[in-house]
C-alpha positions in Angstrom: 0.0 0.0 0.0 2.2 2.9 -1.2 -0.4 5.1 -1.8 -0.5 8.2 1.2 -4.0 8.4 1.8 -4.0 9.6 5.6 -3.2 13.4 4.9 -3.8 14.3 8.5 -6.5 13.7 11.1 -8.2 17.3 11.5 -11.6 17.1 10.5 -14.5 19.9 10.5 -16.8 18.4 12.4 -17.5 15.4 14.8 -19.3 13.8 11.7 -15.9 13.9 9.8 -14.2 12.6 12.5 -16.3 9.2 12.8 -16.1 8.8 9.3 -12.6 9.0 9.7 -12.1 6.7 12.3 -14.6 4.2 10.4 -11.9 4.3 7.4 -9.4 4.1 9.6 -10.6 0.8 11.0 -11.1 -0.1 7.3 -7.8 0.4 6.4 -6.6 -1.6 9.2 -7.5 -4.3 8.3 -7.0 -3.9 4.7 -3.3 -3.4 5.6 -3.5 -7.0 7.5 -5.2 -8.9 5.3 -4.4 -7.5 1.5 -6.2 -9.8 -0.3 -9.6 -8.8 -1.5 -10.8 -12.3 -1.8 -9.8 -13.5 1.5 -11.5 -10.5 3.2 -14.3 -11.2 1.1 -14.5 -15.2 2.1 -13.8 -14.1 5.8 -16.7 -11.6 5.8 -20.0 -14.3 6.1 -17.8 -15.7 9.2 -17.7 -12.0 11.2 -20.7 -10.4 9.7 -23.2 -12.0 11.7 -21.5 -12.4 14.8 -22.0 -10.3 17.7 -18.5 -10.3 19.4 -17.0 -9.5 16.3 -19.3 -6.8 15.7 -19.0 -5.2 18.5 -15.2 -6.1 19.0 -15.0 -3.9 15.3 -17.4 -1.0 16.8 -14.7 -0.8 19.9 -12.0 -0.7 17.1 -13.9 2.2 15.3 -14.3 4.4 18.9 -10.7 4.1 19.7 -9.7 5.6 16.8 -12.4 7.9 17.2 -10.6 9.1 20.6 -7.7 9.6 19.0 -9.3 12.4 16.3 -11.1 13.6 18.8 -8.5 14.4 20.8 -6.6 15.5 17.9 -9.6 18.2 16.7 -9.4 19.7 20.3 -13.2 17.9 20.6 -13.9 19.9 18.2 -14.8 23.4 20.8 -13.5 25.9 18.2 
């Protein structure tokens, strides 16, 4: 993955800042597992589980933290 796609973790709003974190948790694992059609085989396995669903919502706030804390929380 050469490609810089992270340009910097200040966002506008609160909104932008989830979204962020969400493709930050995206990318994650897209850096782990690089293959498109092992993540896709994998999916069916984690999509309908709970644990894994929530384990990936926990993924998504941590990261959300971190822009948060890096927008200030946003009290411009």
């Amino acid at each position: 993955m050469a490609d810089a796609w992270l340009q910097s973790l200040q966002t506008n709003t609160a909104q932008e800042g989830f979204e962020l974190a969400i493709k930050l948790s995206r990318m994650g694992v897209k850096y782990t597992q690089p293959s498109d059609e092992v993540r896709a085989r994998l999916r069916p396995e984690y999509e309908q589980n709970a644990d894994s669903l929530i384990a990936s919502s926990q993924v998504i706030a941590i990261h959300f933290q971190t822009i948060a804390a890096a927008n200030g929380y946003w009290k411009r």
